[in-house]
ZAMARLUM-795197 format. One record per residue: residue in one letter; y negated, z negated, x negated of N, C-alpha, C, O, CB in turn. Coordinates in steps of 0.2 Angstrom, whole numbers, padded with zeros to 4 digits, always signed. Last residue first. Glycine has a CB too. Layout:
N
AYZXYZXYZXYZXYZX ...
***
This chain:
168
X+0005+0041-0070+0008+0044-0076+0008+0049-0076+0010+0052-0081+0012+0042-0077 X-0007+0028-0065-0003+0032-0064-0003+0035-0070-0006+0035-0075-0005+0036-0059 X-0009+0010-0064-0010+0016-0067-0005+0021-0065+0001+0020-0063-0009+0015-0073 X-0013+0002-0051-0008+0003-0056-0011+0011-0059-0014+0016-0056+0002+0003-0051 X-0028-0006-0051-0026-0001-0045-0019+0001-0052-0021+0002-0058-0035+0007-0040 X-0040-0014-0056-0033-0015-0055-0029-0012-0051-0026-0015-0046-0033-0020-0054 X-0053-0002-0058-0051-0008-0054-0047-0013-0050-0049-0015-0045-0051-0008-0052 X-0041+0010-0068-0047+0005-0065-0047+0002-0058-0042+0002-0054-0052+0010-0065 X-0023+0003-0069-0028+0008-0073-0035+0005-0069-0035+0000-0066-0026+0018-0071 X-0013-0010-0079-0017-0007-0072-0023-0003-0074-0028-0003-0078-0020-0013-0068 X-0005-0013-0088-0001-0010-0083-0005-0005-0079-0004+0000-0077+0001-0015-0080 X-0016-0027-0089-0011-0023-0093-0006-0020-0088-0004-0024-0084-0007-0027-0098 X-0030-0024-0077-0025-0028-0080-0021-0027-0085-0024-0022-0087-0021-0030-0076 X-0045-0022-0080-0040-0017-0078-0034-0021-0083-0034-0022-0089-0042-0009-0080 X-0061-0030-0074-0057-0027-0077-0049-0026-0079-0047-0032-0081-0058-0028-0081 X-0075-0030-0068-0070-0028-0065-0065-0026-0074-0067-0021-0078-0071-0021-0059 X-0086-0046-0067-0084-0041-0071-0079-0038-0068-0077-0042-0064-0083-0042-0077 X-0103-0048-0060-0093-0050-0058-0091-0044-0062-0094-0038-0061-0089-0050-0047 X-0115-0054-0067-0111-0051-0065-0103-0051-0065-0099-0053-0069-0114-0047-0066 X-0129-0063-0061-0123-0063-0063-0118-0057-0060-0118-0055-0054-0120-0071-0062 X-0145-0058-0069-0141-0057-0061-0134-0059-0064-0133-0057-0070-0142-0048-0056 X-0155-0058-0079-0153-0064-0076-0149-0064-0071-0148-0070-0069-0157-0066-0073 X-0156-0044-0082-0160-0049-0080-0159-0054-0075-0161-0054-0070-0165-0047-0078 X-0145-0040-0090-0146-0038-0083-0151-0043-0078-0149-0045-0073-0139-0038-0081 X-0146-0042-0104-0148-0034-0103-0147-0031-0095-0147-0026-0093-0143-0028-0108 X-0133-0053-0102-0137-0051-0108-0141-0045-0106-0136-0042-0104-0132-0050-0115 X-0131-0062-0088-0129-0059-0092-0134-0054-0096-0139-0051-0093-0125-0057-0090 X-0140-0076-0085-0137-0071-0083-0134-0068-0090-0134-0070-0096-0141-0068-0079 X-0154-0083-0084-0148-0083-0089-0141-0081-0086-0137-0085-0085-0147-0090-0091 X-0163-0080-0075-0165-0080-0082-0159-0081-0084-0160-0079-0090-0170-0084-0085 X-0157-0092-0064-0161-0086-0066-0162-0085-0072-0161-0090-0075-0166-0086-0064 X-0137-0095-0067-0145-0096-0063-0150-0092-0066-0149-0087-0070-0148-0103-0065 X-0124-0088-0059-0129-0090-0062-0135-0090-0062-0138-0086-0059-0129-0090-0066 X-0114-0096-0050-0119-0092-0051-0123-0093-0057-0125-0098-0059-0122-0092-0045 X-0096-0100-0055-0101-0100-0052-0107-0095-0052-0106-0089-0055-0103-0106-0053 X-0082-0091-0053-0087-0091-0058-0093-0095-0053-0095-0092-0048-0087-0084-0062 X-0072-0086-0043-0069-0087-0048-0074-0090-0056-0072-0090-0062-0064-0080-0050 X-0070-0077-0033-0077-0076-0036-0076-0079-0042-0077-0076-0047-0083-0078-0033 X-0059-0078-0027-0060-0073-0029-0066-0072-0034-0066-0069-0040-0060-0068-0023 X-0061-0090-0019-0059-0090-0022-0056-0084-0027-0052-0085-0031-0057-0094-0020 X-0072-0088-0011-0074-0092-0016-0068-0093-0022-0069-0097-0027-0077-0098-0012 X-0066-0082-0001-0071-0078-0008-0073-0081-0012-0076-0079-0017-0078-0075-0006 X-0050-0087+0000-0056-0086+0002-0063-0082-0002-0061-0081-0008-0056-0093+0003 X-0031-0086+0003-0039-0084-0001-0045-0082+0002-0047-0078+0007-0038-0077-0004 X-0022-0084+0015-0023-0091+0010-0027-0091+0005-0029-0096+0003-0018-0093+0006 X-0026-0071+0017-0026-0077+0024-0029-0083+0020-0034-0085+0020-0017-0079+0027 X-0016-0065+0008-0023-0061+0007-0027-0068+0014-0033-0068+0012-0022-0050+0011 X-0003-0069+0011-0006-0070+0005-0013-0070+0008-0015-0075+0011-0004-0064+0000 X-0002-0065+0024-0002-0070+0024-0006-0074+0018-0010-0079+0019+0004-0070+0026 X-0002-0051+0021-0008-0054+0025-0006-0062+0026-0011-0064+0029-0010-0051+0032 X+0011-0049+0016+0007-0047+0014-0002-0052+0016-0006-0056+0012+0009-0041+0017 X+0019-0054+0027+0017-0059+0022+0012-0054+0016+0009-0058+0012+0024-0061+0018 X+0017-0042+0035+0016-0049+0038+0015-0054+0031+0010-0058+0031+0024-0052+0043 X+0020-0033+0028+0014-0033+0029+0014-0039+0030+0010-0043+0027+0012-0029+0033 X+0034-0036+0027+0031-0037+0021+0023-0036+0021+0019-0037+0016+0035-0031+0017 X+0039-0036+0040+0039-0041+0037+0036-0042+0032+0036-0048+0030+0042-0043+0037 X+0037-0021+0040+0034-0026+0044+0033-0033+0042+0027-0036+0041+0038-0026+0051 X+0049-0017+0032+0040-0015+0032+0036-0021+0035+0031-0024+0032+0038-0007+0036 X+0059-0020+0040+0056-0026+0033+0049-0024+0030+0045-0027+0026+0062-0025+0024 X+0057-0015+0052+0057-0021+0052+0057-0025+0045+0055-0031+0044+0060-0023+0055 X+0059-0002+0047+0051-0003+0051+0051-0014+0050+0047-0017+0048+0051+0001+0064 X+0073-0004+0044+0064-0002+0038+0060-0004+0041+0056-0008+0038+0061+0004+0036 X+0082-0001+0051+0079-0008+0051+0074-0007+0046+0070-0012+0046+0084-0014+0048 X+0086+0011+0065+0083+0008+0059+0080+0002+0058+0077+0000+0062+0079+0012+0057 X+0089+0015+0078+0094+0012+0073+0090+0008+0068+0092+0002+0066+0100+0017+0070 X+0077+0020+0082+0081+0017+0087+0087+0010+0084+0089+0005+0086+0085+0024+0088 X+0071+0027+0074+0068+0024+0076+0073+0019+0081+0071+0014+0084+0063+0027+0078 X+0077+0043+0069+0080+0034+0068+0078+0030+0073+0082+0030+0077+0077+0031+0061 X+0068+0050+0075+0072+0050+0076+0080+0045+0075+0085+0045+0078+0071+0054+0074 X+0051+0051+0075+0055+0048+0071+0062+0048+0076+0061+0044+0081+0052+0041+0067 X+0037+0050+0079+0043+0055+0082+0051+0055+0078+0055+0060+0078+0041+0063+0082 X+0024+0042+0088+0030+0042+0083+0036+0047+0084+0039+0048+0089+0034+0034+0084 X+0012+0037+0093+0014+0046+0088+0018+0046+0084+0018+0049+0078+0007+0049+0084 X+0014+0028+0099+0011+0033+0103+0011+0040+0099+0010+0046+0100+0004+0031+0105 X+0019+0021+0090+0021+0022+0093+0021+0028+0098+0026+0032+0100+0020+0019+0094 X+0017+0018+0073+0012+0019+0079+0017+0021+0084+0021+0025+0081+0007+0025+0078 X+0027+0013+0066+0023+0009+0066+0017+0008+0071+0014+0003+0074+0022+0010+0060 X+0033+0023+0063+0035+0022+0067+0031+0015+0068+0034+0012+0072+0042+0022+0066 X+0028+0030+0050+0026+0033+0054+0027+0030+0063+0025+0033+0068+0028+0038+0052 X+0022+0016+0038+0027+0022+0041+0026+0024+0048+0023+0020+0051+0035+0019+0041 X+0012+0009+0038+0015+0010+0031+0021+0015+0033+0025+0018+0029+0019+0002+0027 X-0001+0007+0047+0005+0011+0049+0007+0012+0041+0004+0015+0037+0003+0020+0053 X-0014+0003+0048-0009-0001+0043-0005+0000+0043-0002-0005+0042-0009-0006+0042 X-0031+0007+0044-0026+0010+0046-0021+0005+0045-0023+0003+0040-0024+0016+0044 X-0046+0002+0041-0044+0005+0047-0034+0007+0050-0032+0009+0055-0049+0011+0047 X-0054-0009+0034-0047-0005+0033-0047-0003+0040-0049-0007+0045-0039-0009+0029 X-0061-0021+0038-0062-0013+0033-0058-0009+0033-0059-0004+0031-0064-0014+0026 X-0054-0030+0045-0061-0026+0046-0063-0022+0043-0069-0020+0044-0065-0029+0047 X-0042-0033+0035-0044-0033+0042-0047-0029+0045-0045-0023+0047-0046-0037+0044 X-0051-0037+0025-0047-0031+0024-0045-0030+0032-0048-0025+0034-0041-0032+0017 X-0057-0052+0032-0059-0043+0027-0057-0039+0027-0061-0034+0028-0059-0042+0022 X-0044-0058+0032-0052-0056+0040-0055-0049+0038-0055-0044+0041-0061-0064+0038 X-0043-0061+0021-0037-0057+0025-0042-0055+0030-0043-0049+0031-0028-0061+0028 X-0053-0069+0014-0049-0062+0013-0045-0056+0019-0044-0050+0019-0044-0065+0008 X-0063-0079+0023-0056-0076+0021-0054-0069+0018-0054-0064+0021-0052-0075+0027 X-0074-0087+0020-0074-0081+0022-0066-0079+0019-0064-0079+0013-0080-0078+0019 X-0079-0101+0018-0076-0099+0025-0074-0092+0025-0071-0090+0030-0082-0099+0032 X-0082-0102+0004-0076-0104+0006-0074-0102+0012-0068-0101+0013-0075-0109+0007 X-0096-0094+0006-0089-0092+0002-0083-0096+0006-0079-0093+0010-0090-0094-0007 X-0105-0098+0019-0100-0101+0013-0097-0098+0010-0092-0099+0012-0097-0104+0014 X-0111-0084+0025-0108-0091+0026-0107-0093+0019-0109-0089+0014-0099-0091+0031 X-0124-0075+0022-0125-0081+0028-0120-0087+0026-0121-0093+0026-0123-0078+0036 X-0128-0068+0007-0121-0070+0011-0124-0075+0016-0128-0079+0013-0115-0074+0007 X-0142-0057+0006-0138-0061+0005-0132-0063+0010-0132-0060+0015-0142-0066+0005 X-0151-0043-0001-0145-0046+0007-0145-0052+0004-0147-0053-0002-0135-0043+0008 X-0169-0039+0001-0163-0038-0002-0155-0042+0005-0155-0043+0011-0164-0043-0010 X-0185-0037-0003-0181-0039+0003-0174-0039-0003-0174-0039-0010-0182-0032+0012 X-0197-0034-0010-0195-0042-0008-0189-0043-0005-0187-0048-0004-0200-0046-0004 X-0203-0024+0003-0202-0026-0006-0202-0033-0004-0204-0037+0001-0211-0024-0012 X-0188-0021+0016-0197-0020+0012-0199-0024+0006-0194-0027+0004-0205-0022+0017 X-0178-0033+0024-0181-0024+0022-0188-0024+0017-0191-0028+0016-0184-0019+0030 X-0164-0042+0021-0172-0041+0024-0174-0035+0020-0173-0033+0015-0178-0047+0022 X-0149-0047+0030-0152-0043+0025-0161-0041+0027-0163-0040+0033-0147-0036+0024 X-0134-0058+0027-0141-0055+0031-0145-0052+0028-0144-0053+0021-0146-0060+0034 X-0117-0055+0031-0124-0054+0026-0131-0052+0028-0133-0047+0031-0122-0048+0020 X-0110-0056+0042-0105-0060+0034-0112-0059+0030-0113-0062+0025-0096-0055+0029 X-0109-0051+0054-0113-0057+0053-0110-0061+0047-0108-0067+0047-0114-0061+0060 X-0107-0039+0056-0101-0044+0057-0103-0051+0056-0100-0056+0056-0095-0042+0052 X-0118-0032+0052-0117-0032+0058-0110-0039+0060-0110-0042+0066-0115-0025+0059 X-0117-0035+0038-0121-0037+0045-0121-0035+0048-0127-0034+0049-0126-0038+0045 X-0108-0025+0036-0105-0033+0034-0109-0038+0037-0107-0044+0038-0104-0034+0027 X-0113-0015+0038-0105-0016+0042-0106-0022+0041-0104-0025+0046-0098-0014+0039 X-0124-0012+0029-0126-0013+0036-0120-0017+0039-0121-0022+0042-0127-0006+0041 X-0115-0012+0019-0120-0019+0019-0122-0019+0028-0121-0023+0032-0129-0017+0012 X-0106-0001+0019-0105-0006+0016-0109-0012+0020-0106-0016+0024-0107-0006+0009 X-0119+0008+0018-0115+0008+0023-0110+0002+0022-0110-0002+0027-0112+0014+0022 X-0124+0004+0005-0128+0007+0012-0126+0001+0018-0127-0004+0021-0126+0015+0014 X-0114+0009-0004-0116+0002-0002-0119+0001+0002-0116-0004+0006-0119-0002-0007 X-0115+0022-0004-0110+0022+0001-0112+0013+0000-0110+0009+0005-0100+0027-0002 X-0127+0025-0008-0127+0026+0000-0120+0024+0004-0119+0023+0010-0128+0036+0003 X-0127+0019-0020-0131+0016-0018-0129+0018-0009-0128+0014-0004-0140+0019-0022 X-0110+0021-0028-0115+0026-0026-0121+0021-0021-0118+0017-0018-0111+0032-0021 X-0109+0012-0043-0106+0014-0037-0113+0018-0034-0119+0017-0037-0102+0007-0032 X-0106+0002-0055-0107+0010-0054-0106+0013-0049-0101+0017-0049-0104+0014-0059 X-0107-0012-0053-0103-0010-0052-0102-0003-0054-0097-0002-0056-0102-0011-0046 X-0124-0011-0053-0119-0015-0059-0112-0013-0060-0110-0012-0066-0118-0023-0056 X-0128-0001-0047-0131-0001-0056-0125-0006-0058-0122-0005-0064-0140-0004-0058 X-0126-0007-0035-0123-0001-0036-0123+0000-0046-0119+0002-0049-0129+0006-0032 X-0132-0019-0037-0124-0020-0035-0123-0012-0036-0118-0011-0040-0122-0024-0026 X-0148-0014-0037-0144-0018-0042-0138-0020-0043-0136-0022-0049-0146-0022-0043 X-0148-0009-0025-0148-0006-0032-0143-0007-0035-0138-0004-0037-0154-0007-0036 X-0146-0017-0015-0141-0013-0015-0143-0009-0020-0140-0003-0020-0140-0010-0009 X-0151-0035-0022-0152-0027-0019-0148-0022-0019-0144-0023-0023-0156-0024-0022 X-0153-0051-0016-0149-0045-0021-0150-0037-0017-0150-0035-0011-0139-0046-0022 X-0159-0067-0015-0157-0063-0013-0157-0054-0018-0161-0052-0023-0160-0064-0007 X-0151-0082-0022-0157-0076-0022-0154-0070-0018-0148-0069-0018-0160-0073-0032 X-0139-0089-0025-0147-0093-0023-0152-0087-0023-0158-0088-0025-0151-0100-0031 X-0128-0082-0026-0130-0086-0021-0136-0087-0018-0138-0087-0012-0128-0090-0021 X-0122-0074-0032-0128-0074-0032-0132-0074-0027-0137-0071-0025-0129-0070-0034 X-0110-0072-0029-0111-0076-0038-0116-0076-0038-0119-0078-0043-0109-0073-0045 X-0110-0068-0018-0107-0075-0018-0107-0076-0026-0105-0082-0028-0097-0076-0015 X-0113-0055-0019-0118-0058-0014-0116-0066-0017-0121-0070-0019-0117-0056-0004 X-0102-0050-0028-0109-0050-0030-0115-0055-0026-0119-0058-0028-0111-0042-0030 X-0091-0054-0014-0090-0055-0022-0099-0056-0026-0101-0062-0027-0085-0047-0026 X-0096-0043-0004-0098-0050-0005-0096-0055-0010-0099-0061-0011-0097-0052+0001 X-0093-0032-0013-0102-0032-0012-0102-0041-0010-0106-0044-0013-0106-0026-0004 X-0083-0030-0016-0086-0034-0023-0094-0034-0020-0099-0036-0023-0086-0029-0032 X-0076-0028-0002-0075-0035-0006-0081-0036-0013-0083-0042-0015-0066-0035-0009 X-0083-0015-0001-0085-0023+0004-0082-0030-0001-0085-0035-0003-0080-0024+0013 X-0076-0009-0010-0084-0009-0012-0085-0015-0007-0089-0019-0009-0089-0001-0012 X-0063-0010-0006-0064-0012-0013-0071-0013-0012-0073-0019-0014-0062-0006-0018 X-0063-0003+0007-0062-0011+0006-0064-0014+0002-0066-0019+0002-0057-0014+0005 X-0069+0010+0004-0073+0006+0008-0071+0000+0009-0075-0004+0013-0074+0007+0014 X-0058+0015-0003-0060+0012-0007-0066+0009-0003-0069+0004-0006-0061+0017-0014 X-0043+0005+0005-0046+0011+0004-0053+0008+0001-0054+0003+0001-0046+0015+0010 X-0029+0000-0003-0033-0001-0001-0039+0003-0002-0041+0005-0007-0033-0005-0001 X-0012+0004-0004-0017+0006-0008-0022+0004-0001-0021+0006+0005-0016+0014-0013 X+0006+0000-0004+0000+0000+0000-0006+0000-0004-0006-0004-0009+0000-0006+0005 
***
Protein backbone atom coordinates (compact mmCIF):
# COMPACT_ATOMS: atom_id res chain seq x y z
CA UNK A 1 0.00 0.00 0.00
CA UNK A 2 1.64 3.36 -1.11
CA UNK A 3 0.17 6.66 0.11
CA UNK A 4 -0.75 9.19 -2.15
CA UNK A 5 1.48 12.02 -2.47
CA UNK A 6 -1.65 14.56 -1.11
CA UNK A 7 -1.11 12.40 2.28
CA UNK A 8 2.58 12.80 2.36
CA UNK A 9 2.44 16.71 1.88
CA UNK A 10 -0.77 17.00 4.62
CA UNK A 11 1.17 15.05 7.05
CA UNK A 12 4.60 17.24 6.76
CA UNK A 13 2.40 20.39 6.44
CA UNK A 14 0.95 19.65 9.91
CA UNK A 15 4.37 17.99 11.09
CA UNK A 16 5.99 21.81 9.94
CA UNK A 17 2.86 23.68 11.57
CA UNK A 18 3.58 21.30 15.08
CA UNK A 19 7.57 22.24 15.18
CA UNK A 20 6.38 25.63 14.71
CA UNK A 21 4.12 26.00 17.11
CA UNK A 22 4.60 29.47 18.67
CA UNK A 23 4.42 31.50 15.18
CA UNK A 24 2.64 31.36 12.56
CA UNK A 25 4.20 29.78 8.93
CA UNK A 26 3.84 30.41 5.44
CA UNK A 27 2.99 28.24 2.56
CA UNK A 28 6.40 29.68 1.12
CA UNK A 29 8.45 28.80 3.58
CA UNK A 30 7.01 24.81 4.05
CA UNK A 31 7.26 24.69 0.13
CA UNK A 32 11.13 26.13 0.15
CA UNK A 33 11.75 23.88 3.03
CA UNK A 34 10.33 20.55 1.93
CA UNK A 35 10.84 21.44 -1.98
CA UNK A 36 7.40 21.13 -2.80
CA UNK A 37 5.20 23.04 -5.21
CA UNK A 38 3.60 26.29 -3.22
CA UNK A 39 -0.09 25.47 -5.28
CA UNK A 40 -0.18 21.92 -4.44
CA UNK A 41 0.49 23.11 -0.37
CA UNK A 42 -2.38 25.63 -1.32
CA UNK A 43 -4.53 22.97 -1.61
CA UNK A 44 -3.20 20.98 1.27
CA UNK A 45 -3.75 23.98 3.74
CA UNK A 46 -7.28 25.14 2.66
CA UNK A 47 -8.38 21.04 3.29
CA UNK A 48 -6.88 21.01 6.54
CA UNK A 49 -8.91 24.16 7.39
CA UNK A 50 -11.58 23.34 6.40
CA UNK A 51 -11.31 20.20 8.82
CA UNK A 52 -10.54 22.66 11.41
CA UNK A 53 -6.80 21.09 12.04
CA UNK A 54 -5.12 24.70 10.82
CA UNK A 55 -6.21 28.24 11.05
CA UNK A 56 -5.02 30.41 8.60
CA UNK A 57 -4.74 34.39 8.17
CA UNK A 58 -4.35 36.21 4.78
CA UNK A 59 -2.37 39.47 3.91
CA UNK A 60 1.12 40.50 5.20
CA UNK A 61 1.64 39.01 8.43
CA UNK A 62 -0.64 36.29 7.75
CA UNK A 63 0.33 32.51 7.63
CA UNK A 64 -1.31 28.98 9.29
CA UNK A 65 -1.09 27.63 12.28
CA UNK A 66 -2.20 24.26 14.08
CA UNK A 67 -5.56 25.00 16.16
CA UNK A 68 -5.29 21.59 18.27
CA UNK A 69 -2.65 20.09 20.18
CA UNK A 70 -0.41 17.86 18.32
CA UNK A 71 -1.27 15.20 20.76
CA UNK A 72 -5.09 15.20 19.75
CA UNK A 73 -4.31 14.79 16.27
CA UNK A 74 -4.17 11.11 15.12
CA UNK A 75 -2.57 9.90 12.42
CA UNK A 76 -5.03 7.34 11.33
CA UNK A 77 -7.92 10.35 11.27
CA UNK A 78 -5.40 11.82 8.68
CA UNK A 79 -4.71 9.47 6.24
CA UNK A 80 -8.41 8.80 6.55
CA UNK A 81 -9.26 12.14 5.20
CA UNK A 82 -6.62 12.49 2.68
CA UNK A 83 -6.53 9.43 1.00
CA UNK A 84 -9.38 8.78 -0.91
CA UNK A 85 -9.29 5.11 -1.93
CA UNK A 86 -8.57 1.87 0.14
CA UNK A 87 -9.81 -0.94 -2.27
CA UNK A 88 -6.21 -3.05 -1.99
CA UNK A 89 -8.18 -5.47 -4.37
CA UNK A 90 -10.83 -5.17 -6.51
CA UNK A 91 -13.30 -7.04 -4.30
CA UNK A 92 -13.17 -4.69 -1.79
CA UNK A 93 -15.77 -2.48 -3.85
CA UNK A 94 -18.64 -4.14 -4.47
CA UNK A 95 -20.55 -2.27 -6.63
CA UNK A 96 -17.68 -2.71 -9.17
CA UNK A 97 -16.58 -6.05 -8.33
CA UNK A 98 -16.40 -8.67 -10.96
CA UNK A 99 -14.13 -11.03 -9.69
CA UNK A 100 -15.19 -14.48 -10.07
CA UNK A 101 -13.54 -16.03 -6.87
CA UNK A 102 -15.19 -13.68 -4.72
CA UNK A 103 -17.31 -16.26 -3.48
CA UNK A 104 -14.67 -18.80 -2.33
CA UNK A 105 -11.73 -16.68 -1.67
CA UNK A 106 -10.11 -15.79 1.68
CA UNK A 107 -7.68 -12.81 0.50
CA UNK A 108 -10.25 -10.17 0.65
CA UNK A 109 -10.32 -11.33 4.24
CA UNK A 110 -6.53 -11.24 5.13
CA UNK A 111 -6.30 -8.07 3.02
CA UNK A 112 -8.90 -6.72 5.14
CA UNK A 113 -7.47 -7.71 8.23
CA UNK A 114 -4.25 -6.27 7.32
CA UNK A 115 -5.79 -2.81 6.65
CA UNK A 116 -7.60 -3.29 9.86
CA UNK A 117 -4.38 -3.37 11.73
CA UNK A 118 -2.88 -1.41 9.44
CA UNK A 119 -4.96 1.61 10.82
CA UNK A 120 -4.89 0.42 13.96
CA UNK A 121 -1.04 1.12 13.92
CA UNK A 122 -1.49 4.53 12.22
CA UNK A 123 -4.74 5.18 15.37
CA UNK A 124 -1.97 4.59 18.20
CA UNK A 125 0.17 7.74 16.73
CA UNK A 126 -0.36 11.11 17.28
CA UNK A 127 1.57 14.23 15.55
CA UNK A 128 3.19 14.88 18.40
CA UNK A 129 4.43 11.79 18.02
CA UNK A 130 5.74 11.92 14.53
CA UNK A 131 7.30 15.34 15.10
CA UNK A 132 9.70 13.71 17.44
CA UNK A 133 11.53 17.30 18.29
CA UNK A 134 10.34 20.23 20.05
CA UNK A 135 10.11 23.71 18.34
CA UNK A 136 12.44 25.85 18.03
CA UNK A 137 12.67 28.99 19.19
CA UNK A 138 13.24 32.19 17.22
CA UNK A 139 16.43 32.95 15.95
CA UNK A 140 17.71 29.57 16.64
CA UNK A 141 16.69 27.37 14.28
CA UNK A 142 18.45 25.85 11.83
CA UNK A 143 21.63 27.35 10.27
CA UNK A 144 20.56 29.61 6.74
CA UNK A 145 16.69 29.22 7.64
CA UNK A 146 15.97 32.04 9.84
CA UNK A 147 15.11 30.62 12.76
CA UNK A 148 12.29 28.27 11.47
CA UNK A 149 12.69 24.57 12.69
CA UNK A 150 12.92 22.25 10.18
CA UNK A 151 11.54 18.64 10.06
CA UNK A 152 14.18 16.90 8.22
CA UNK A 153 13.09 13.91 5.65
CA UNK A 154 15.50 11.33 5.47
CA UNK A 155 15.62 7.97 3.49
CA UNK A 156 16.02 4.93 5.67
CA UNK A 157 18.57 2.15 4.60
CA UNK A 158 16.63 0.29 2.07
CA UNK A 159 14.43 3.37 1.41
CA UNK A 160 14.55 5.57 -1.60
CA UNK A 161 13.03 9.40 -1.08
CA UNK A 162 10.78 10.15 1.63
CA UNK A 163 11.03 6.68 3.02
CA UNK A 164 8.95 5.18 0.28
CA UNK A 165 11.16 1.52 -0.63
CA UNK A 166 13.37 1.91 -3.20
CA UNK A 167 12.80 0.67 -6.47
CA UNK A 168 15.16 -1.50 -8.70
Amino acid sequence: MRLAEYTDYTLRVLMYCAANRQRLVTIAEMAESYGLSKNHLMKVVNDLARQGLLETTRGRGGGVRLVQEPSAIRIGDVVRASETDFRLVECFDMATNSCTLTATCRMRHLLDAALLAYFKELDSATLADIVGQAPAKAGRGAPGRGGRAVIPIRAAAGQGQRGRPATR
